[in-house]
C-alpha positions as CSV (number, residue, x, y, z in Angstrom):
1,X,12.9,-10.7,-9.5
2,X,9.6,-8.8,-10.4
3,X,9.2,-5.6,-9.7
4,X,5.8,-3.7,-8.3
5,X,5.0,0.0,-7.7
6,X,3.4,0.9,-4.4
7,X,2.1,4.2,-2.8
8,X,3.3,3.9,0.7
9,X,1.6,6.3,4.0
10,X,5.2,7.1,5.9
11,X,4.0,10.0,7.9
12,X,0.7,11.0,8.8
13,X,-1.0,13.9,6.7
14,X,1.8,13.4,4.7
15,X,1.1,12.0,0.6
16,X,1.8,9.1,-0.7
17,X,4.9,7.9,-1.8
18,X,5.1,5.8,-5.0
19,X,7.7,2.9,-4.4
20,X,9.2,-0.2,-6.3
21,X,9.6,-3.1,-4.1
22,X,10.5,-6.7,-5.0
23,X,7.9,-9.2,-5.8
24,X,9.5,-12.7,-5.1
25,X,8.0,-15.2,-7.3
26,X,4.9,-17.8,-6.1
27,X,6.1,-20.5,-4.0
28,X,4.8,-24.3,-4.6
29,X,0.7,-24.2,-4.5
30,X,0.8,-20.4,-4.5
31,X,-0.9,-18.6,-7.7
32,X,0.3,-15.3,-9.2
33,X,-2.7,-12.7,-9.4
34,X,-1.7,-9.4,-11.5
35,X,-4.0,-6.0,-9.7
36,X,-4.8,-4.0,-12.2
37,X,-6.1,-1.3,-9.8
38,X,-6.9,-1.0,-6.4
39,X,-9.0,1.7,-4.5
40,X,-8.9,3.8,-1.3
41,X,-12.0,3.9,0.7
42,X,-12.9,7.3,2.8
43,X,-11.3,5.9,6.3
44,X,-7.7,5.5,4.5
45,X,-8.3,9.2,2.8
46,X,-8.7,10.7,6.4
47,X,-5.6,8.3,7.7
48,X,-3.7,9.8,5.0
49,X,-4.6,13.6,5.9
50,X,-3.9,12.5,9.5
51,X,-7.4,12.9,10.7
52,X,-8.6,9.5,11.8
53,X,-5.7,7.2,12.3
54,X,-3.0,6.7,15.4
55,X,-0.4,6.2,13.4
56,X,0.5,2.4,14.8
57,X,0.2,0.8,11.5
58,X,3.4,3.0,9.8
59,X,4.5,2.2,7.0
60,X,1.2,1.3,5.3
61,X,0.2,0.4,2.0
62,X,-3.3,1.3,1.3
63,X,-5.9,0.2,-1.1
64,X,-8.3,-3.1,-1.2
C-alpha cells in the first residue's frame, strides 16, 4: 500500500504533526490524483494557534 505524509492539528495551539498514513489504492471508477502542495488559509492558522476554533473537528488535517 502507498504511503502519504500529512501534518495533522491533535491539540489546539499545539503544531502540526507530520504523519504517514496509508493510501489504499482507487477503487473501480475512482481516479488517483497526486497533490503536489496544498495551502493553509488564515482561519486554519488561528485554529492551529487555538484562537478561533472549538476544537470539535480533532484530529484535523488541514490544507485545500
Amino acid at each position: 500500500m502507498q504511503k502519504v505524509r500529512s501534518a495533522v492539528l491533535y491539540e489546539l495551539g499545539h503544531p502540526l504533526k507530520i504523519i504517514e498514513l496509508d493510501l489504499p489504492a482507487p477503487e473501480q471508477g475512482e481516479v488517483l490524483v497526486k497533490v503536489i502542495a496544498s495551502g493553509i488559509c488564515h482561519t486554519q492558522l488561528l485554529e492551529i494557534k487555538g484562537e478561533n476554533a472549538t476544537g470539535s473537528h480533532i484530529p484535523n488535517l488541514l490544507g485545500h
